[in-house]
C-alpha positions as CSV (number, residue, x, y, z in Angstrom):
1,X,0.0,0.0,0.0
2,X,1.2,3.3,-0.7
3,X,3.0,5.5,2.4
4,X,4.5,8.0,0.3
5,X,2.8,10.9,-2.2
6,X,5.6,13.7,-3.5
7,X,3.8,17.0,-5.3
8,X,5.8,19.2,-7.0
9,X,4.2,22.3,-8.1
10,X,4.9,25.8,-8.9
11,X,2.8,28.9,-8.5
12,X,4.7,31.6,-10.3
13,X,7.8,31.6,-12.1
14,X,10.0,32.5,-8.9
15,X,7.9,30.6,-6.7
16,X,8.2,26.5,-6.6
17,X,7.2,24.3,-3.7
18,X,7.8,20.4,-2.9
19,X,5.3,18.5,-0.5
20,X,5.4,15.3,0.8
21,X,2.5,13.3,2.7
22,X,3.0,10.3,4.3
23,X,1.3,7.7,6.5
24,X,-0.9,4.8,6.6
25,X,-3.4,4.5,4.6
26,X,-2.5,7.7,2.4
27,X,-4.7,6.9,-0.5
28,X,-8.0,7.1,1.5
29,X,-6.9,10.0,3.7
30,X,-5.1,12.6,1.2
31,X,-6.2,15.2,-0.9
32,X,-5.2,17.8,-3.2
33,X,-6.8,20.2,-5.6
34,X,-5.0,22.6,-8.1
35,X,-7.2,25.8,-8.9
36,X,-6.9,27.4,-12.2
37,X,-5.7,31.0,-10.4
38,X,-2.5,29.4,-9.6
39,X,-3.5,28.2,-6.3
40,X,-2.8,24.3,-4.9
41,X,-3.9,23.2,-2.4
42,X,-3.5,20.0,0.5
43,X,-6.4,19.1,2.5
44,X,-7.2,16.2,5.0
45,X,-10.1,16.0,7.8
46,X,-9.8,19.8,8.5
47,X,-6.6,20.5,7.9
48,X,-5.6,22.6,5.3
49,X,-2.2,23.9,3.3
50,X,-2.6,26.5,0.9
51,X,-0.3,28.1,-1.3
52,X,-0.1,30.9,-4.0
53,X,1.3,33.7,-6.0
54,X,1.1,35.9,-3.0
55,X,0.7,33.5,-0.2
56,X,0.7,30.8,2.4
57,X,-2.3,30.0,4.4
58,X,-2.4,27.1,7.0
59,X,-5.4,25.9,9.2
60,X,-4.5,22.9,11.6
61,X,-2.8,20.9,13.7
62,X,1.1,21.6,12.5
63,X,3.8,24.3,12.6
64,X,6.5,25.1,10.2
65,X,10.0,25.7,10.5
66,X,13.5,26.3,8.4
67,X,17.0,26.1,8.8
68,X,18.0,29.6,9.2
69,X,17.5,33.2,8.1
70,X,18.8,33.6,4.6
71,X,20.1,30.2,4.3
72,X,22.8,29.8,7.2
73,X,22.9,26.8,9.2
74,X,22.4,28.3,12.7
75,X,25.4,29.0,14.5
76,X,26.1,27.7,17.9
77,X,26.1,30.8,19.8
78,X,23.2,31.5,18.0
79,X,20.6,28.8,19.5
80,X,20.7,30.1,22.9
81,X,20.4,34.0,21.8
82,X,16.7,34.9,22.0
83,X,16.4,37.1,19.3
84,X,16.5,34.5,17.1
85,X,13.2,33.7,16.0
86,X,13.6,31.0,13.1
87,X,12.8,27.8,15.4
88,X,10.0,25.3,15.3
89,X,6.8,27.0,15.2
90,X,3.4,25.1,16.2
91,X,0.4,26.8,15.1
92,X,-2.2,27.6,17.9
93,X,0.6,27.2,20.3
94,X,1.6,30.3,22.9
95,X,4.3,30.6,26.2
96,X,3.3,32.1,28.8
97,X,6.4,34.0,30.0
98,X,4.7,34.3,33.8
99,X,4.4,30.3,34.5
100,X,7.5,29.3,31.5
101,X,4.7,26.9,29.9
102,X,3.2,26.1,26.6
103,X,-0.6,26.3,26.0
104,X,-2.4,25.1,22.9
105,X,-5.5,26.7,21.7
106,X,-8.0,25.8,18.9
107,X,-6.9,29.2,16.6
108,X,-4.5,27.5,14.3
109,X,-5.4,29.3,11.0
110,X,-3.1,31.7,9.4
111,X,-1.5,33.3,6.6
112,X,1.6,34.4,5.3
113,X,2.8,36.2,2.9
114,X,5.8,35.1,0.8
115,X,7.6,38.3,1.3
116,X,6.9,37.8,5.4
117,X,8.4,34.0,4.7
118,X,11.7,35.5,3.1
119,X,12.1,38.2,6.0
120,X,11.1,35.9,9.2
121,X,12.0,31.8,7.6
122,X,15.1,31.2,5.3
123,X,15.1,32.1,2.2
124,X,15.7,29.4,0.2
125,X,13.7,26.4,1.5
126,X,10.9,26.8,4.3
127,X,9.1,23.8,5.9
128,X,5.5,23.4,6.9
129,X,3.9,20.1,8.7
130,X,0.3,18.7,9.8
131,X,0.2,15.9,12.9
132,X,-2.8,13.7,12.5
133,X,-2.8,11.5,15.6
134,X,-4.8,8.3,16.5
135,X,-4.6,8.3,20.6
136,X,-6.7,6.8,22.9
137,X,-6.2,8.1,26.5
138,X,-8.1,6.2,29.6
139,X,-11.9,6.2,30.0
């Protein structure tokens, strides 16, 4: 059974992107549409990944993240400086500086602009995920 689906797609001439979905039981759970503005997009129980010619929008469980601004590995000294803001991102996730803990909420839409992509991710390759979980806790 296939585990594995690679798109390749682009939706400008200076703007390509890669995606690539994998997990059990792909071919029932995956799906992608290409709109004839230029726009693709990937789309599974909810979750949603959206690019364009002017943007990225996102709604789900996920986060994105990159290597480094402008294509740098990070430096050492770097990973402890907080100014540094190109780390793993989860979306609907927010610290709260008074108790030094994460909280999730249920606002994990959002959009981006690519310009807003160059300045705050790298600029040559950014990443974006979606987690789709099967847990059971204890009744």
């Amino acid at each position: 059974m296939i585990q594995e689906m690679r798109f390749h797609g682009n939706v400008s001439n200076s703007i390509e992107y890669y995606a690539t979905v994998s997990g059990k039981g792909l071919v029932h759970r995956h799906f992608y549409e290409s709109k004839a503005d230029n726009e693709d997009r990937l789309f599974y129980g909810g979750m949603e990944f959206v690019i364009n010619d002017k943007m990225i929008r996102h709604k789900g469980n996920g986060g994105s993240f990159c290597e480094y601004m402008f294509g740098i590995e990070v430096p050492l000294k770097d990973l402890v400086r907080k100014d540094v803001i190109n780390r793993l991102a989860m979306y609907g996730a927010t610290f709260d500086k008074e108790s030094g803990k994460l909280a999730f909420t249920n606002q994990t839409d959002g959009t981006m602009t690519h310009d807003k992509v160059f300045l705050n991710g790298n600029a040559v390759s950014n990443y974006y995920f979606f987690l789709s979980l099967d847990m059971k806790g204890k009744t």
